[in-house]
C-alpha positions in Angstrom: 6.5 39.3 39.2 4.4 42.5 38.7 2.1 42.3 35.6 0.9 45.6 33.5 -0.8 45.9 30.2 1.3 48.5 29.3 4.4 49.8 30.7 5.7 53.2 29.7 9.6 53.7 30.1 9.6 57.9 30.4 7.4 60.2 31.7 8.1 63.3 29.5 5.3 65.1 27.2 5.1 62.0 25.2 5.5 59.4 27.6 2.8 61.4 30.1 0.2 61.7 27.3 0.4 57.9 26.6 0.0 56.9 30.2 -3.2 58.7 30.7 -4.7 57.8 27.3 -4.1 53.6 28.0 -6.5 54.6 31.4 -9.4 55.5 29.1 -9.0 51.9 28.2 -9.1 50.7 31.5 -5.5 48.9 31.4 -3.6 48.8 34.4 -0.6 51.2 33.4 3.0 51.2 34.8 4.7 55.1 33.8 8.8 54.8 34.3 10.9 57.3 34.7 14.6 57.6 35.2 14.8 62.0 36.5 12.1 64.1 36.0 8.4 64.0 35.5 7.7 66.3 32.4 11.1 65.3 30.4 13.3 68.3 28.7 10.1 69.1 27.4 9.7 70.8 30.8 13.0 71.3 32.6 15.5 72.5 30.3 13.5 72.3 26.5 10.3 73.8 25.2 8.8 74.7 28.4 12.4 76.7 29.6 13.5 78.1 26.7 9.8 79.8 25.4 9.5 81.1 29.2 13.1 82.9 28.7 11.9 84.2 25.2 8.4 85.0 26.6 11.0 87.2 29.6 13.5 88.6 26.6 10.7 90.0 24.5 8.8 91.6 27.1 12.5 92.9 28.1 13.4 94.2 24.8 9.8 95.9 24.6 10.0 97.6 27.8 13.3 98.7 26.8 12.4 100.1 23.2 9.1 102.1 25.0 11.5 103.7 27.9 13.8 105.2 24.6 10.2 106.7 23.3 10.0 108.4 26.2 13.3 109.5 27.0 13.4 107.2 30.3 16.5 105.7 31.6 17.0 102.2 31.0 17.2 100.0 34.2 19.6 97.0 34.5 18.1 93.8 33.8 18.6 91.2 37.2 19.9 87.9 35.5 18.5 86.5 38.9 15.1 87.6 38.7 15.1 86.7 35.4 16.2 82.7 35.7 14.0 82.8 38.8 10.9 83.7 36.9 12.3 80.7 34.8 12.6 78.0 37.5 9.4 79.4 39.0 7.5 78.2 35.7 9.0 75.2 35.3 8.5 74.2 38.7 4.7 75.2 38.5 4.6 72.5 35.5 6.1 69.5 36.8 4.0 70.1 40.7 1.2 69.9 38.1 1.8 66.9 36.5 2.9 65.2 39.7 -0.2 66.3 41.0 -2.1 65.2 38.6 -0.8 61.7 39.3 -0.7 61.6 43.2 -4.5 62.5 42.9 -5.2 59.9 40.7 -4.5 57.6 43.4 -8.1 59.1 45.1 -9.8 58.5 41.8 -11.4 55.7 40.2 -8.4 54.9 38.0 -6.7 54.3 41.4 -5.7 50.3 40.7 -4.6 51.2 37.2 -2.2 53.6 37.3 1.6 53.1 39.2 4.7 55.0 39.1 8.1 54.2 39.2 11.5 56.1 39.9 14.4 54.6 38.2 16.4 53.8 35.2 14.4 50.7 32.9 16.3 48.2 30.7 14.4 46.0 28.7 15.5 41.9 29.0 13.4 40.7 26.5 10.2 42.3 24.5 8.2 41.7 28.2 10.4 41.9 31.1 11.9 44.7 32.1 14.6 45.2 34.8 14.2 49.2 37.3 17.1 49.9 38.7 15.8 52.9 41.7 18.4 55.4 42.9 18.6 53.6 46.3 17.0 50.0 46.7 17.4 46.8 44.9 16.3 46.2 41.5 13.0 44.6 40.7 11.8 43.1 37.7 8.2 43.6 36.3 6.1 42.1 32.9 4.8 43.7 29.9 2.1 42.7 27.6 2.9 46.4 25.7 5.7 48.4 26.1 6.0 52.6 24.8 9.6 53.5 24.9 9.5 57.6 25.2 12.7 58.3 26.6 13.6 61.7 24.6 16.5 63.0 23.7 19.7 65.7 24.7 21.3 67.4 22.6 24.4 66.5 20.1 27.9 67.2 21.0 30.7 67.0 18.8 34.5 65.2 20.3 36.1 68.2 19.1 34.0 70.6 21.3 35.2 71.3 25.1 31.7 70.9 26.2 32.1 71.4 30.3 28.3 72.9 30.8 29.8 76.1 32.3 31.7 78.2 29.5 30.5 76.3 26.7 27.4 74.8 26.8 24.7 72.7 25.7 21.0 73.9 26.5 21.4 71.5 29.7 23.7 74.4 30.6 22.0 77.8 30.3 19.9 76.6 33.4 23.2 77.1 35.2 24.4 80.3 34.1 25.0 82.6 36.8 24.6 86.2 35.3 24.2 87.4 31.3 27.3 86.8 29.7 28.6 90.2 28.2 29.6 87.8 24.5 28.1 84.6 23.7 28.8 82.2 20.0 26.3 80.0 19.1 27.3 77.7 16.9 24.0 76.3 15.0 22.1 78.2 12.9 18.9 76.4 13.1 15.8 76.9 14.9 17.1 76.4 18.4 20.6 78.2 17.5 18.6 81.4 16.8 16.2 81.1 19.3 18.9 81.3 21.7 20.2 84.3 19.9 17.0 86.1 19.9 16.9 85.3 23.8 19.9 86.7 24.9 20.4 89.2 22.3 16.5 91.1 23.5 17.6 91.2 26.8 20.6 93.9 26.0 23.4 92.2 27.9 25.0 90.1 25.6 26.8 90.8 22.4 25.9 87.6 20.4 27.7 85.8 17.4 25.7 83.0 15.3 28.3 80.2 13.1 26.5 79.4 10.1 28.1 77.4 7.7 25.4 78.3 4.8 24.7 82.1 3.6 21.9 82.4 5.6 20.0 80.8 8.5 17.3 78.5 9.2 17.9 77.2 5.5 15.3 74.9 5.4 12.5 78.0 5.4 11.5 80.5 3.0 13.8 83.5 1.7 11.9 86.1 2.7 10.9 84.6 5.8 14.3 84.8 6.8 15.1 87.8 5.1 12.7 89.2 8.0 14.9 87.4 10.8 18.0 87.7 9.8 17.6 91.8 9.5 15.5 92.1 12.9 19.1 90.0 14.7 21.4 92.3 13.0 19.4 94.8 14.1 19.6 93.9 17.6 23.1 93.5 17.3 23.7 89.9 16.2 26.7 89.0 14.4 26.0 86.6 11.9 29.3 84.6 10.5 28.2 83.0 7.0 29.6 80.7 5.1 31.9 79.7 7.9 33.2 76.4 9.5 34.5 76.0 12.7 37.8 74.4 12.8 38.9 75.2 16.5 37.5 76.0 19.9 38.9 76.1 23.3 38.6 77.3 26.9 41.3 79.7 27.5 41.7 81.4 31.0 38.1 80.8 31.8 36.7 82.3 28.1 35.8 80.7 24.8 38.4 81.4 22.0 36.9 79.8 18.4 38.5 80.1 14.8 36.7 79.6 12.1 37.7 79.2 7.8 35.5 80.8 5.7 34.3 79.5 2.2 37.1 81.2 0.6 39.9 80.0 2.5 40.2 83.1 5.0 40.4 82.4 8.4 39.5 84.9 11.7 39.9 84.1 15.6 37.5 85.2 18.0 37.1 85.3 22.2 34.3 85.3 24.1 32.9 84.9 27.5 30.5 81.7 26.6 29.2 79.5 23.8 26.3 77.7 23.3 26.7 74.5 20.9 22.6 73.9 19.4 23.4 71.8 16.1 20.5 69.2 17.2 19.5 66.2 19.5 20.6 63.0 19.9 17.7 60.2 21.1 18.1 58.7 24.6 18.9 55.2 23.7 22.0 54.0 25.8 21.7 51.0 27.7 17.8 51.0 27.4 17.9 47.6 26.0 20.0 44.1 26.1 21.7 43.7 22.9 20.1 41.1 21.7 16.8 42.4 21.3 16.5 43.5 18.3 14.9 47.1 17.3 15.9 48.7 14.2 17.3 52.2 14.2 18.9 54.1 12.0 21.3 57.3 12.4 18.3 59.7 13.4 16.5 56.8 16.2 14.5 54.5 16.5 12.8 53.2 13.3 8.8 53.0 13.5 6.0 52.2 11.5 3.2 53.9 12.6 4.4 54.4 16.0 5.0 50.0 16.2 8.8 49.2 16.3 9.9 45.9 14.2 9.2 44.5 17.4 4.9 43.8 17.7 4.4 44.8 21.6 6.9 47.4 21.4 6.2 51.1 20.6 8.4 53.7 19.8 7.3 58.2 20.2 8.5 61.0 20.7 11.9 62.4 20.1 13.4 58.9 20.3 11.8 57.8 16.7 13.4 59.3 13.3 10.3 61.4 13.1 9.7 65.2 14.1 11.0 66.2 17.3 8.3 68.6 18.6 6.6 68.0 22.0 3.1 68.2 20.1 3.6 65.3 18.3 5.4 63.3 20.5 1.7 63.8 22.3 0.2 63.0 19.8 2.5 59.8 18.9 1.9 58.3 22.5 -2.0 58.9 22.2 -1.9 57.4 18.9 0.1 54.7 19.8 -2.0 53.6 22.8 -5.5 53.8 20.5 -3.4 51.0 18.1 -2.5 49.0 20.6 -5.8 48.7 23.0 -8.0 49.7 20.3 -8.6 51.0 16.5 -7.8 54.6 15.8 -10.1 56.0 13.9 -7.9 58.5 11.8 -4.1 57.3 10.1 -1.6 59.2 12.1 -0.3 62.4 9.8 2.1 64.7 10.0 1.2 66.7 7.3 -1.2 69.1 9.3 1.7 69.5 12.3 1.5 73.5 13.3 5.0 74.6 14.6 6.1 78.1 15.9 9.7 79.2 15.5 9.9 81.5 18.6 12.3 84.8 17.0 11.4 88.0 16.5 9.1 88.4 15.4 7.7 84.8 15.5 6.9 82.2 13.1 4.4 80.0 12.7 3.3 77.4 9.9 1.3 74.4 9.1 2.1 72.2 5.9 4.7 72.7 3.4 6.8 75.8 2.8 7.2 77.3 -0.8 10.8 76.2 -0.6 9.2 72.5 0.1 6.9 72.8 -2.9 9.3 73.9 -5.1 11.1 70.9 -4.3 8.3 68.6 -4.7 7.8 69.8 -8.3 4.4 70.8 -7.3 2.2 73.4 -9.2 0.6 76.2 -6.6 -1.1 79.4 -6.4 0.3 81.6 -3.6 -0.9 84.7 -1.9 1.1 86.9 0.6 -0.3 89.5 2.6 1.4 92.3 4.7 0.8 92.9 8.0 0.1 96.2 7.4 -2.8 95.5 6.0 -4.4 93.8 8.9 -6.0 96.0 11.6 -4.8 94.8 14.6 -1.0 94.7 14.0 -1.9 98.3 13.2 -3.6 98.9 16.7 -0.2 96.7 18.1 2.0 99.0 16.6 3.7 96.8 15.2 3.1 95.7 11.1 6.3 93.8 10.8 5.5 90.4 8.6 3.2 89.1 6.6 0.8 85.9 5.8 1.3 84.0 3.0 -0.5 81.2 2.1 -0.2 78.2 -0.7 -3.2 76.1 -2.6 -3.1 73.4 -4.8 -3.5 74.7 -8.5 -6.4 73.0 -8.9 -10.3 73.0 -8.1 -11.0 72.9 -5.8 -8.2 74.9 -3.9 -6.7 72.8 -1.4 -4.3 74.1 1.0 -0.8 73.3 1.0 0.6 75.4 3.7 0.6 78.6 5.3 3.7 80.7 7.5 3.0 83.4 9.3 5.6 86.0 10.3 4.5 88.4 12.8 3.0 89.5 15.8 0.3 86.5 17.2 1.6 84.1 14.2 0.3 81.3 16.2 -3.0 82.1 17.0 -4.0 82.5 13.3 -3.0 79.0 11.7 -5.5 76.5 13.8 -8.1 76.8 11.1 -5.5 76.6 8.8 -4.4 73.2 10.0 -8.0 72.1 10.6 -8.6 72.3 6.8 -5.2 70.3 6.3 -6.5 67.9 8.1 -9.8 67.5 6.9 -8.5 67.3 3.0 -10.9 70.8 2.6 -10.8 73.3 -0.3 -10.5 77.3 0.6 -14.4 78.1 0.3 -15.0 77.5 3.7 -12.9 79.4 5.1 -13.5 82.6 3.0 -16.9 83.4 5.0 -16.1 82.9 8.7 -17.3 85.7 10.8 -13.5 87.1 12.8 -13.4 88.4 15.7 -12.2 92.1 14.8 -9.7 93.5 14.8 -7.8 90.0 15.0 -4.6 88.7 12.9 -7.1 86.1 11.6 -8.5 88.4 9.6 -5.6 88.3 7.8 -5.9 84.7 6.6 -9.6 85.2 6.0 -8.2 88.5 3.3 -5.6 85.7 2.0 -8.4 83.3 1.5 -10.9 86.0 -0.6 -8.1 87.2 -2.8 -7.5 83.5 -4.3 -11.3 83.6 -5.1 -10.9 86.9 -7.0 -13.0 88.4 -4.3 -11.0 90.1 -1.7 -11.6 93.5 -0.4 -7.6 95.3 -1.1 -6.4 94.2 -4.9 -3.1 93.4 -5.4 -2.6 95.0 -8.1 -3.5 98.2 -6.7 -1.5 97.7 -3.6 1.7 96.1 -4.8 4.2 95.3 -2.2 2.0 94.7 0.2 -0.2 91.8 -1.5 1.0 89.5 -4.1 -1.6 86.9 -5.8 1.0 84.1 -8.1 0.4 81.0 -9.7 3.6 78.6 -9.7 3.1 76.3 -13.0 6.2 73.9 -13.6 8.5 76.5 -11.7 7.6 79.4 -13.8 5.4 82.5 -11.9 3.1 84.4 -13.0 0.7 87.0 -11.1 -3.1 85.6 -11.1 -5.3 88.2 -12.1 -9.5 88.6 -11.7 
């Protein structure tokens, strides 16, 4: 029998990162995996869906600059389009399969193997690959990582056949724009998909939310922004509704759906996409008599360690935050415990996300909406885009910054969102802060690059020390300055 120090069962973002941190330890590594090097993190997740939204937004910009200048329109090529698509994803996983073919030339040659196949585990060491074609071998573990992901949710009630309606494992498939699409979901991947198909032009696109508006977990006017920019573009947005019937009906989609006050409306459509989450990967991974706690949302962990000592738990598997940057930086973390001592306490409190919409969203640490419901006191400043030189030279001043400090010296930072062109690149030092437990101060005197969306957050920064170069009392409606004190507001003045 084949002995490793550490076996790792799934070889997508957080699986991969895991692998290559246990050989900076020098442990001979065994990296599993079932389908595809780089996980849905590559094929048909993140790495997919941000190239189709990086392909819609240039599409919809092209289109708005030919209207300025009276130019035609040209039809948009569905082909080209998914092929630009494939041709990414492609480039990614012939990277990372690369990667590990060339280790075999390197000095890290004896340590690292690979393995096609599907892995059970018989016990907390010995685990059972079952290859595609071949017999079934069984290796040893002194450590085991389980990443094995996630796919997303279905529902019994929902005709999910991966052609007409869909899961994201579907849209891969699609063979032209659809002229209507429902997406029933109106969280983040709901009405990223909406934002997607709805830049390209082609498709008339319907979003179910069962709340009165989307994304409810985020700020009001965050999503004040969003919600007018996809109505805008043509998005029909059914609040407050339920969906209590969908079917395939001579190859379309026909859905009804009840509305909070009893009414009721039928609609038909050429597809629909079903994005109400993501369910871990956990069937048949295990004998039953092992015994790992999980609860309704995955695997239960404690600090990346399952209840079990030599088994480890990351990534969208675990009941923790289902983003392909921290299910890297689970499987790092989780190697460090096991060969090693970390030398930080894995947070999450300093996690940057980006919402990919129109415009984009980005943030690090709490939303106001989370503060308020933490009962915490804050100081808050917002900041319009238009006050920020290079969304000026971009054309484009839509959004704003707005950034929250403890109420207390000295100012520690809570969170930040961004909402606007480049959200993404201006919340790094933001996060850095977080991390680091710092106050404001040092931020308030770093040199930008100019013009840059950075500046911004540096303008945010200066107006909580009373210093800032536009006052917002002179400029109201484009900078606010508030203090939150047992959940009563009041503007801060200096």
């Amino acid at each position: 029998m084949e002995k490793f120090d550490l076996v790792v069962i799934g070889a997508g973002p957080s699986g991969y990162a895991a692998a290559m941190r246990s050989l900076d330890f020098k442990k001979k590594t065994l990296l599993i995996e079932k389908d595809k090097v780089g996980g849905a993190g590559v094929t048909n997740g993140a790495l997919s869906s941000k190239t189709w939204w990086e392909l819609s937004r240039e599409t919809a910009s092209f289109r708005k600059n030919l209207k300025r200048f009276n130019i035609e329109v040209p039809s948009i090529n569905y082909k080209e389009m998914q092929l630009a698509v494939l041709t990414a994803i492609q480039e990614r996983k012939d990277m990372l399969e690369e990667h590990m073919q060339l280790m075999k030339d390197s000095h890290f040659n004896n340590l690292l193997s690979f393995k096609k196949g599907k892995a059970r585990l018989l016990n907390q060491n010995e685990i059972e690959i079952e290859p595609d074609e071949g017999l079934k071998e069984i290796i040893w573990a002194d450590n085991i990582i389980l990443a094995t992901g996630s796919h997303p949710r279905h529902l019994p009630d929902l005709p999910i056949d991966e052609k007409i309606v869909m899961t994201s494992d579907g849209i891969e498939r699609m063979e032209d724009f659809p002229e209507s699409m429902v997406i029933v979901g109106a969280g983040v991947i709901g009405c990223e998909y909406a934002t997607i198909f709805s830049g390209f032009g082609k498709t008339k696109v319907s979003l179910i939310d069962k709340g009165s508006r989307i994304l409810p977990f985020e700020d009001e006017d965050v999503v004040r922004v969003i919600e007018r920019n996809m109505e805008n573009s043509g998005i029909l947005i059914h609040r407050n509704s339920h969906l209590i019937r969908m079917e395939i009906k001579n190859g379309r989609v026909e859905y009804e759906l009840q509305y909070n006050d009893g009414a009721k409306a039928t609609f038909n459509v050429a597809k629909a996409l079903i994005a109400i989450g993501r369910t871990p990967n956990l069937e048949g991974l295990w004998n039953s008599d092992i015994p790992i706690h999980i609860s309704k949302r995955g695997i239960e962990d404690n600090d990346t360690q399952t209840n079990i000592s030599n088994i480890y738990a990351v990534g969208d598997i675990t009941a923790d935050i289902s983003l392909v940057n921290v299910g890297e930086l689970e499987g790092r973390y989780a190697v460090e415990k096991i060969f090693g001592q970390p030398k930080k306490k894995l947070v999450y409190e300093n996690i940057s996300t980006i919402m990919f919409l129109n415009p984009e969203v980005a943030g690090v640490g709490l939303n106001e909406t989370q503060a308020r419901e933490k009962g915490s006191d804050y100081k808050v400043v917002t900041l319009d885009y238009s006050c920020i030189p290079r969304a000026i030279a971009k054309r484009n001043t839509q959004g704003f910054i707005k950034l929250m400090v403890t109420n207390s010296e000295p100012m520690k930072i809570l969170g930040v969102r961004i909402i606007g062109n480049q959200a993404s690149s201006a919340i790094q030092a933001i996060a850095l802060l977080i991390f680091m437990d710092k106050g404001i101060e040092e931020l308030s005197e770093c040199v930008h690059p100019h013009p840059s969306i950075t500046e911004g957050v540096q303008e945010c920064v200066r107006m909580l020390l009373g210093k800032s170069m536009f006052k917002p009392d002179a400029l109201k409606g484009k900078l606010s300055c508030r203090c939150n004190i047992k959940g009563v507001y009041s503007d801060l003045r200096f």
